[in-house]
C-alpha positions in Angstrom: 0.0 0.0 0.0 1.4 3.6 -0.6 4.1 4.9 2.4 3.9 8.6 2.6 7.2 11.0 1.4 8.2 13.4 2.5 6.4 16.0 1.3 3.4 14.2 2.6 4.6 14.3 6.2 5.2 18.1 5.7 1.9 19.0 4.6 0.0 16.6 7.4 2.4 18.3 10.1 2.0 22.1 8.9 -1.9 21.2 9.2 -1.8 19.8 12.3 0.0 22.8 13.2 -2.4 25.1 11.6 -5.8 23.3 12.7 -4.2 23.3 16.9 -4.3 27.3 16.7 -7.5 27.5 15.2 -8.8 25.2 17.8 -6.9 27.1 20.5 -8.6 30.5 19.3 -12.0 29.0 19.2 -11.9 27.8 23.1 -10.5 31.3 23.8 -13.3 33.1 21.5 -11.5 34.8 19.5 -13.2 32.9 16.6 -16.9 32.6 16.2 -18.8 29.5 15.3 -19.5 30.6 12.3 -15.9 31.6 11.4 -14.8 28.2 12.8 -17.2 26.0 10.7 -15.1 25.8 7.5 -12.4 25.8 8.9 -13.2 22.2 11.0 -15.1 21.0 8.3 -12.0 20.9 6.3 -10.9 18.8 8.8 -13.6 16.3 8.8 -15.2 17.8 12.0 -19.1 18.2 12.3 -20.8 19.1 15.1 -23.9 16.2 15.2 -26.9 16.0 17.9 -25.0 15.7 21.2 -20.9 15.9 20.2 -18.4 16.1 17.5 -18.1 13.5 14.7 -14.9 13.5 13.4 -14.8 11.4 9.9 -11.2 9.9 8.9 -10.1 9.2 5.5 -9.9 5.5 4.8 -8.3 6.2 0.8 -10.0 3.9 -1.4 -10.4 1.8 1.7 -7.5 0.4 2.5 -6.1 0.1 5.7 -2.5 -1.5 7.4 -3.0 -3.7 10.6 -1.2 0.2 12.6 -3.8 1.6 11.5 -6.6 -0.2 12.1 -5.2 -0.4 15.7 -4.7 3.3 15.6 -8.9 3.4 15.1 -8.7 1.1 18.2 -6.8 3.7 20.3 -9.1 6.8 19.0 -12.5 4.7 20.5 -11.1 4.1 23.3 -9.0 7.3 24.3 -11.6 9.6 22.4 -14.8 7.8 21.9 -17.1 5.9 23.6 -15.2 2.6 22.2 -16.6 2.1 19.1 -16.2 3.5 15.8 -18.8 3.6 12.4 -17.5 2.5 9.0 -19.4 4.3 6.1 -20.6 3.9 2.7 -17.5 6.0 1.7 -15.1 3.8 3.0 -14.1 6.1 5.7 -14.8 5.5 9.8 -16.7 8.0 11.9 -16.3 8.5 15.6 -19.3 10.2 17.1 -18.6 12.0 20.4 -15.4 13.8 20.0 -14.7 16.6 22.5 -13.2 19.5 20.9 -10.5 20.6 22.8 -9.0 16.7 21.8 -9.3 17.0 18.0 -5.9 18.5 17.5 -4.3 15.5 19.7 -6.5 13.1 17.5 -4.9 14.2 14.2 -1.9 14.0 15.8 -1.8 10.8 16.6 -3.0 9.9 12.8 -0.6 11.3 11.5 1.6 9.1 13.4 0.1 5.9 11.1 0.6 8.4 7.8 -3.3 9.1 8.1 -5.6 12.5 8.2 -9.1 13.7 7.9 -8.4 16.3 5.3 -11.4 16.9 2.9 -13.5 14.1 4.6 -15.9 17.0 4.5 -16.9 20.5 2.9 -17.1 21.5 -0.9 -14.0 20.1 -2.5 -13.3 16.3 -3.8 -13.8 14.0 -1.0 -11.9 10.5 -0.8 -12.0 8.5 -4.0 -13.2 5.1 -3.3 -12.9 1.5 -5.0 -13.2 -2.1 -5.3 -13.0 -3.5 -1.7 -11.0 -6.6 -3.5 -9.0 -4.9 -6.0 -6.1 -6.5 -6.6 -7.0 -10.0 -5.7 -10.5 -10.1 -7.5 -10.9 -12.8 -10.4 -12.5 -10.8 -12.5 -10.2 -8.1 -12.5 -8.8 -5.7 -15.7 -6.0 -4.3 -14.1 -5.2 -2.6 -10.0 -7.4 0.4 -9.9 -5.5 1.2 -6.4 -3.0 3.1 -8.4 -5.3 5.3 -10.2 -7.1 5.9 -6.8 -3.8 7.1 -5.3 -2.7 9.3 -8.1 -6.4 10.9 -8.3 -5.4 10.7 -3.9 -2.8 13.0 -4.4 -3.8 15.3 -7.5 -7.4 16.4 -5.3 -5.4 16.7 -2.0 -5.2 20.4 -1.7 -6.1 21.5 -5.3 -5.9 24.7 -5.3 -8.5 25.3 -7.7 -11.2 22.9 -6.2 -11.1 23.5 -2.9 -14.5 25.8 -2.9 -16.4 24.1 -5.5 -19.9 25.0 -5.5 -20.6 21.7 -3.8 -18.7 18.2 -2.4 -18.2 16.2 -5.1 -17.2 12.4 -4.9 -15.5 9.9 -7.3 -15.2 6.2 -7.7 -13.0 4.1 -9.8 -13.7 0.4 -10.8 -11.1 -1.8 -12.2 -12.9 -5.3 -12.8 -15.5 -6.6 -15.1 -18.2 -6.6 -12.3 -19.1 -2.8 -10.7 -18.4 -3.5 -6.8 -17.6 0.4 -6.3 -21.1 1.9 -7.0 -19.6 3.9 -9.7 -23.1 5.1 -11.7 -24.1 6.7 -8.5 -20.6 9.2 -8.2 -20.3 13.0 -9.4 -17.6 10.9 -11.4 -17.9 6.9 -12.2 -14.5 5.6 -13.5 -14.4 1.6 -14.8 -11.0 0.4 -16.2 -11.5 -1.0 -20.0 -9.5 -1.9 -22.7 -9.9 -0.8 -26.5 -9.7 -3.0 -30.1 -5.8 -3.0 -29.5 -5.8 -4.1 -26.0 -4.9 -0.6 -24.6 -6.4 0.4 -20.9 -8.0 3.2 -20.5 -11.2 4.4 -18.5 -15.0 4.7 -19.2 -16.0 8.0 -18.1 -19.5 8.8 -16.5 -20.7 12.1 -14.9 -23.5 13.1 -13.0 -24.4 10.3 -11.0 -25.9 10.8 -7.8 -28.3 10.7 -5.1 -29.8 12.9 -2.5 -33.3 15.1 -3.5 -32.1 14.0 -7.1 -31.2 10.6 -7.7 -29.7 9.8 -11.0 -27.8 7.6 -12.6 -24.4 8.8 -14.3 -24.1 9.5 -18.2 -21.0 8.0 -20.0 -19.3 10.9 -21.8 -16.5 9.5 -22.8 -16.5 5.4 -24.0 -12.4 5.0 -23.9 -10.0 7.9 -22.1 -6.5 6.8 -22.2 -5.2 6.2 -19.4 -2.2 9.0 -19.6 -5.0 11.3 -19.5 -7.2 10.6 -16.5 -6.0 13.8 -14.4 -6.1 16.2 -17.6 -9.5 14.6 -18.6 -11.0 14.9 -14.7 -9.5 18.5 -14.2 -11.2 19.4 -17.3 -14.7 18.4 -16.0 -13.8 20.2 -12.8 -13.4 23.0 -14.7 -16.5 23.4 -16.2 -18.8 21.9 -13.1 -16.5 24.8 -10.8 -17.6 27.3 -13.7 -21.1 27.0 -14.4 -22.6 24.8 -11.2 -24.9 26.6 -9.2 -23.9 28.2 -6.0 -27.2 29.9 -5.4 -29.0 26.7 -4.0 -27.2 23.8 -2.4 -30.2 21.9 -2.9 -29.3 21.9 -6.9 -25.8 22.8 -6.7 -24.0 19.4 -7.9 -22.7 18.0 -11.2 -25.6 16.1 -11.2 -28.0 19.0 -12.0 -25.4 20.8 -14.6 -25.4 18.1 -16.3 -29.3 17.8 -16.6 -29.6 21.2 -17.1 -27.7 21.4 -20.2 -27.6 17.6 -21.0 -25.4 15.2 -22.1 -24.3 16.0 -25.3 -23.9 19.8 -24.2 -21.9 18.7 -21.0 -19.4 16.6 -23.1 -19.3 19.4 -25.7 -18.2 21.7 -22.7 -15.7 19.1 -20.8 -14.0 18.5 -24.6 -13.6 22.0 -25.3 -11.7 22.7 -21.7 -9.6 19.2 -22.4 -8.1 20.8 -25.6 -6.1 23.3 -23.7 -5.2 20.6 -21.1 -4.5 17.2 -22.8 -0.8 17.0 -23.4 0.3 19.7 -20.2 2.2 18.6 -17.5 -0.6 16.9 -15.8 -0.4 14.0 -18.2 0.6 10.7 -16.7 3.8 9.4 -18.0 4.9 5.8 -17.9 7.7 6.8 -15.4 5.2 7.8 -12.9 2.7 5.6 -12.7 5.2 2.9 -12.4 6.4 4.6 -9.1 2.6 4.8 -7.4 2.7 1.2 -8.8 5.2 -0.4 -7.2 3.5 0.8 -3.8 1.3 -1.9 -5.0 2.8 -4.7 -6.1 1.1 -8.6 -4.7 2.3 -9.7 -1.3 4.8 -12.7 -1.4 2.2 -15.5 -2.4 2.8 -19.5 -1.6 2.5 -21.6 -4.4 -1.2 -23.5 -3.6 -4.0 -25.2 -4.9 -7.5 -24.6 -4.3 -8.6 -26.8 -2.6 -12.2 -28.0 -1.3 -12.4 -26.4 1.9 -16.1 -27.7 3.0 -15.5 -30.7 2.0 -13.0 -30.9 4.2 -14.9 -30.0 7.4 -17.9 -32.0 6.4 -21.0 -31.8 8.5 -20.1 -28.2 9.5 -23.8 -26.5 8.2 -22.7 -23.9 10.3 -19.3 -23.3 8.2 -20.2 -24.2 5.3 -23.2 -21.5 5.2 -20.0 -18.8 6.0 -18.0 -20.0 3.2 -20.8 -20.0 1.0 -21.8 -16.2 2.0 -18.3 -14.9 3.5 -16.0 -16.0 1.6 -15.4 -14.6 -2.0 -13.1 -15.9 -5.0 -9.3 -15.1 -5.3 -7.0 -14.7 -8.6 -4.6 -16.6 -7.3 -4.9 -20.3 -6.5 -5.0 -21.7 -3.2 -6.0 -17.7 -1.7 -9.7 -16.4 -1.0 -10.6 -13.0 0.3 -12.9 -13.1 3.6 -15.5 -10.6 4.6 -15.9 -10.1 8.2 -19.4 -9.0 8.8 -20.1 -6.1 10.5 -24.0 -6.7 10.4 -24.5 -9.1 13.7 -28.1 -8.4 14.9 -28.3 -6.0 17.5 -25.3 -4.4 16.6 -25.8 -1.0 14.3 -24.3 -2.0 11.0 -20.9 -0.7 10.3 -20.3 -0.2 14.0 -17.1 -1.9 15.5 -16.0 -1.9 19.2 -11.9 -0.9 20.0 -12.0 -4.7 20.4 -13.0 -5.6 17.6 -10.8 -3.3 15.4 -8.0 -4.9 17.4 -8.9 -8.1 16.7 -9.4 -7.5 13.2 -6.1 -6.0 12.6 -5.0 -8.9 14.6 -6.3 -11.5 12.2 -5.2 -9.1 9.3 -1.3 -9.8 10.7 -1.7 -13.7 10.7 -3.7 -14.2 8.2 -3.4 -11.4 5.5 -0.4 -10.2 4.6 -1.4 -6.9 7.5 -4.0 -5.5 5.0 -7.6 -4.8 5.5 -10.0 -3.5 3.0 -13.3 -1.2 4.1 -16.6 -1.9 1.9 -19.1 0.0 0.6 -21.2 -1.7 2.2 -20.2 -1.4 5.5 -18.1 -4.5 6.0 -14.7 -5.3 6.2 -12.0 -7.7 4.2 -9.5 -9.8 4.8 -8.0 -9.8 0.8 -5.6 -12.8 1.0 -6.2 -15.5 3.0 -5.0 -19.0 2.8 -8.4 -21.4 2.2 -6.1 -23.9 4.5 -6.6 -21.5 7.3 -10.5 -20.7 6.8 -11.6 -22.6 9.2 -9.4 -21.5 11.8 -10.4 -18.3 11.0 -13.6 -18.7 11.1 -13.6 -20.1 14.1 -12.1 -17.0 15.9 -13.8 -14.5 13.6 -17.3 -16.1 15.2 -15.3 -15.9 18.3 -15.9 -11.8 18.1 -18.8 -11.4 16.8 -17.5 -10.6 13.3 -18.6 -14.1 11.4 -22.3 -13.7 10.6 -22.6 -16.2 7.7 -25.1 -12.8 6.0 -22.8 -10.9 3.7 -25.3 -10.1 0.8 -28.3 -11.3 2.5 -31.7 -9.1 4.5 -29.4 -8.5 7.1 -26.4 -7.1 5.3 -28.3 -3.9 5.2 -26.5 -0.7 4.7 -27.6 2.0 7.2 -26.9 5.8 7.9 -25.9 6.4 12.1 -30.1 8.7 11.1 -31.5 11.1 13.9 -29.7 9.2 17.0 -26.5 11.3 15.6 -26.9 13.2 12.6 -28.5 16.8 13.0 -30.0 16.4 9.5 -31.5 13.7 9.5 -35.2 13.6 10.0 -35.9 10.3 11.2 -33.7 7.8 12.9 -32.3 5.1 10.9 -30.5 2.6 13.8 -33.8 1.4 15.4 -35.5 0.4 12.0 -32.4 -1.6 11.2 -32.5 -3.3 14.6 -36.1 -4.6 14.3 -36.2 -5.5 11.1 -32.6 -7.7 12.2 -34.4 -9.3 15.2 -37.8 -9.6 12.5 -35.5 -11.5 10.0 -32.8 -13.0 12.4 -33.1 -17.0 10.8 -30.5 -17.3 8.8 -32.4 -20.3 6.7 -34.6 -18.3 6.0 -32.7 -15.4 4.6 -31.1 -18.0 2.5 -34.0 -18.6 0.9 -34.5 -15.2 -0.5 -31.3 -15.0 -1.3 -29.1 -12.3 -2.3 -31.1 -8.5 -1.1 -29.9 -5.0 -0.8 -32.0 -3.4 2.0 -30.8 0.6 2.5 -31.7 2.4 5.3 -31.0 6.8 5.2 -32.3 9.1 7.8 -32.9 11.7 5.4 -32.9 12.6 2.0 -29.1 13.2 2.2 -29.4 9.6 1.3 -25.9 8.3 3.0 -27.8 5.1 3.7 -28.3 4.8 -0.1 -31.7 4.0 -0.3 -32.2 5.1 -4.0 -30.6 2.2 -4.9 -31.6 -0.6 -2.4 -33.6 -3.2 -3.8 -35.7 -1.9 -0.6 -35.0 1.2 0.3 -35.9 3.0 3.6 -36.1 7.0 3.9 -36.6 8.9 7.2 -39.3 11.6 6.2 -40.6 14.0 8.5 -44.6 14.2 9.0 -46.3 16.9 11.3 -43.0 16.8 13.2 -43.2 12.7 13.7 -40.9 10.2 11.9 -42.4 8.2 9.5 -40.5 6.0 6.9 -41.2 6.0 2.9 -40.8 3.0 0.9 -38.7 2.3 -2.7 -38.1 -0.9 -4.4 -36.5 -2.0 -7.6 -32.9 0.0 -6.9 -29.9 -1.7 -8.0 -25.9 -1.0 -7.7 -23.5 -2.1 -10.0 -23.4 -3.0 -13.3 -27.2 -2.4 -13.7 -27.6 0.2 -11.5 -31.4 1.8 -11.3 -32.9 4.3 -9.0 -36.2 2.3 -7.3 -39.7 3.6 -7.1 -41.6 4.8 -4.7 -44.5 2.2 -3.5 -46.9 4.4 -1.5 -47.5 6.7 1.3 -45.2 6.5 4.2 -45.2 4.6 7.6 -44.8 4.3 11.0 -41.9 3.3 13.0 -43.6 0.0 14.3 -45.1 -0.7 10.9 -41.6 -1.1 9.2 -40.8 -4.5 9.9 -44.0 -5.7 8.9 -44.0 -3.4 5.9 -40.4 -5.6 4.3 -42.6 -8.7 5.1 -45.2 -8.4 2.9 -42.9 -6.9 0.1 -40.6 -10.0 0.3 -43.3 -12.5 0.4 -44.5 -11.0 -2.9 -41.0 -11.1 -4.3 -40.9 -15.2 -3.4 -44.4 -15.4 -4.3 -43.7 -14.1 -8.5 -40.2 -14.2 -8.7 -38.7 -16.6 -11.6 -36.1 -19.6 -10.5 -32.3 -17.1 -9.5 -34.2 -13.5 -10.5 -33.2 -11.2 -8.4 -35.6 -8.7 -6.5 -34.5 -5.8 -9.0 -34.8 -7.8 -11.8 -38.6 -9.0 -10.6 -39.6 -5.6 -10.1 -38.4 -4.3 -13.3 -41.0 -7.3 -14.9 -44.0 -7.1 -13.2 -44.1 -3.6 -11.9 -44.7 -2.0 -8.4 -48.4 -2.6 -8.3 -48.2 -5.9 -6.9 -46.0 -4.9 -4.2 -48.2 -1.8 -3.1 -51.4 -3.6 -3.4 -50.1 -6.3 -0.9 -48.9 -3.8 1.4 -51.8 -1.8 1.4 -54.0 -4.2 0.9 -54.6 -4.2 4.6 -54.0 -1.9 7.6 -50.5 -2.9 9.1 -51.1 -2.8 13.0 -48.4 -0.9 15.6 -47.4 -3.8 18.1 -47.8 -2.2 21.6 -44.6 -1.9 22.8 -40.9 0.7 21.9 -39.2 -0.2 18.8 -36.4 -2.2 19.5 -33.3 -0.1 20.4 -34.9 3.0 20.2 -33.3 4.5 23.0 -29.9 2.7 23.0 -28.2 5.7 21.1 -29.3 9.0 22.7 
């Protein structure tokens, strides 16, 4: 993974420096609130319902064993002992005290990480394929790529106020694990007629009050010129976006504005003056991001069978079968440790935990852990020899759910118990609807599901694209929840539809009950709950769900108050 230089320690110290003496003048007074703002926001601090969240930047999602163990120290010495991975690969800690923060970037800086432009109106952390690298379907490393595009945004002069944050994701492999469709800009590695790589280029992609799926704008970009390419659709979104209404202020709504054709028009024109400057790639350099990235020292193996080998293990043959996820090279298998154990909020992990992982990263993977997009985390290289010793510690610490990809595996924003936008709290419908759907069998036997859970229309949960999507709305000043289904990620992305009127709290996890028993009821043998949607429509779903009145179980909703 990439070691900083030394001009990266420079920069991360003279900020350090810099943030400590804003801080300093902010607990003396001699800067406002509203003089502070940008400046800790460019430090990945936000002030939430009851403390500080201070987000960290997990680049492209990769993380060392230190610095997983680093995350460890910071929920303990900081935190309440836990920490929140997010849909943007990053980790959240959610009741920072001021006066600390300075200390707290100190100390990350210590493992070469920050939490510079984690927030505010500049490019935030590029993410990627949580297996890149080891993933059988694979083109080529997008990790590279990711850092170069890493260090270009990092302090660009001329995007650090754009007229909103802006987010881009990179995909190297056949199969879209990095939500790409759904970015300001969608990168996916391809190769041309004469076996050239370069990148498909989409723009506009989104979510939020607008959710839409990118528009390719460019079918093949050689490679050389991704930064002269990207910096030339920078231009012209830090040009003509809106800066008069947040609300409609990203690519997103540019690009609608004026449409595709226009857009592309625009970005070609600016790339003219840029294409051959001194911002083109040269072989020379990306071979030296490369070699931060070159395979770990690999045993010659072969696969081998290993449920076979522990037969009569239901219990570990269900994890392999959900957990466990092909490797390139024989003998190897990449492990997701589940984050998702019911009655734990997903994406949470304890200092333990994070300990334990990066423990289990050291003896069983090469030190390396990967962050997902869906809240989980990987183990990239693991010996299939050692699976089941894994396995066996892994569901040791709570980290083995055999779920990845199932009901469960939901993704889920930390919603009104944290977040002082949200309108709805997001935790407590994710907890029920875990205890509703808690047997495993059955969850097998829908199969693979995207449920998304967002506490606002913000939509860091995701819910546009769930295949059942949940969204926090407010209604006479009570929380109610509205429905979507038929959202996909991926390679056949789609926004989902709204089924109805919203509901209640208490009716929620009755409300996924009825929509998956329609789902088993008409789905075809292996179609997924998109793909069922897409064919027969959403009537069937809403006239089951409304076809009569859900009741409110007497009772609180589970976990309700566990986070306040």
């Amino acid at each position: 993974m990439y070691q900083y230089d030394q001009y990266d320690h420079l920069i991360i110290r003279e900020r350090i420096a810099q943030y400590r003496d804003q801080v300093r003048r902010r607990l003396s007074d001699e800067l406002t609130e509203a003089e502070f703002l940008p400046l800790r926001l460019q430090n990945g601090l936000y002030m939430q319902r009851h403390a500080y969240m201070l987000r960290i930047a997990v680049p492209y999602g990769l993380l060392a064993s230190k610095q997983m163990r680093m995350f460890a120290h910071i929920a303990r010495k900081y935190d309440r002992g836990y920490g929140h991975f997010t849909t943007r690969q990053n980790i959240q800690f959610n009741w920072i005290e001021l006066e600390q923060t300075p200390d707290i970037l100190s100390d990350l800086a210590s493992v070469e990480m920050h939490a510079i432009q984690t927030s505010g109106n500049c490019i935030r952390n590029t993410t990627s394929d949580p297996y890149a690298g080891v993933a059988a379907d694979e083109i080529i490393d997008p990790r590279p790529y990711a850092e170069v595009l890493r260090q270009w945004s990092t302090f660009h002069p001329e995007f650090i106020a754009l007229p909103r944050k802006f987010k881009v994701a990179i995909n190297g492999a056949l199969e879209d694990r990095a939500a790409i469709a759904i970015h300001d800009i969608g990168l996916t590695v391809v190769r041309n007629d004469a076996g050239e790589i370069g990148f498909k280029f989409m723009a506009g992609g989104g979510m939020g009050r607008t959710p839409i799926i990118g528009s390719v704008i460019r079918e093949f970009l050689p490679w050389q010129h991704l930064l002269t390419y990207t910096e030339a659709v920078m231009r012209v979104y830090n040009q003509y976006g809106r800066r008069d209404n947040k609300y409609k202020a990203r690519i997103k709504i540019l690009l609608k504005a004026v449409g595709v054709e226009e857009f592309t028009r625009q970005v070609e024109a600016e790339w003219a003056d840029l294409k051959d400057g001194p911002e083109t790639l040269t072989v020379e350099e990306m071979q030296r991001v490369i070699d931060y990235f070159q395979p770990p020292a690999y045993k010659t193996l072969d696969d081998s069978d290993v449920v076979a080998a522990q037969a009569g293990n239901k219990a570990f043959a269900n994890w392999v079968n959900r957990n466990v996820k092909p490797h390139k090279v024989p003998g190897y298998a990449a492990v997701v440790l589940s984050l998702k154990k019911t009655g734990v909020p997903p994406g949470d992990a304890t200092a333990e935990q994070m300990d334990f992982m990066a423990e289990l990263s050291d003896r069983y993977s090469f030190g390396e852990l990967r962050v997902t997009h869906e809240q989980n985390v990987v183990l990239a290289d693991v010996e299939q020899s050692q699976l089941f010793a894994l396995w066996q510690e892994a569901k040791a610490h709570g980290l083995a759910t055999p779920n990845i990809g199932l009901l469960t595996d939901m993704i889920c924003c930390p919603g009104g118990d944290f977040c002082s936008l949200a309108n709805a709290k997001s935790l407590p419908i994710a907890a029920a609807i875990s205890e509703r759907f808690d047997n495993l069998d059955y969850q097998h036997d829908i199969g693979e599901i995207e449920l998304n859970i967002s506490g606002c229309i913000n939509a860091c949960g995701h819910h546009h694209v769930g295949s059942i999507g949940v969204l926090g709305v407010d209604k006479d000043g009570s929380e109610w929840y509205q429905v979507s289904i038929g959202g996909a990620q991926g390679n056949n992305a789609a926004i989902g539809k709204i089924i109805g009127p919203s509901f209640s709290a208490l009716q929620m996890p009755e409300v996924i009950d009825r929509l998956l028993k329609v789902y088993l009821r008409d789905r075809f043998e292996d179609e997924s709950f998109a793909a069922c949607v897409q064919r027969i429509g959403v009537a069937p779903f809403k006239e089951f769900v409304y076809a009569t009145p859900i009741a409110e179980k007497s009772g609180r909703l589970v976990g309700e108050d566990e986070y306040v």
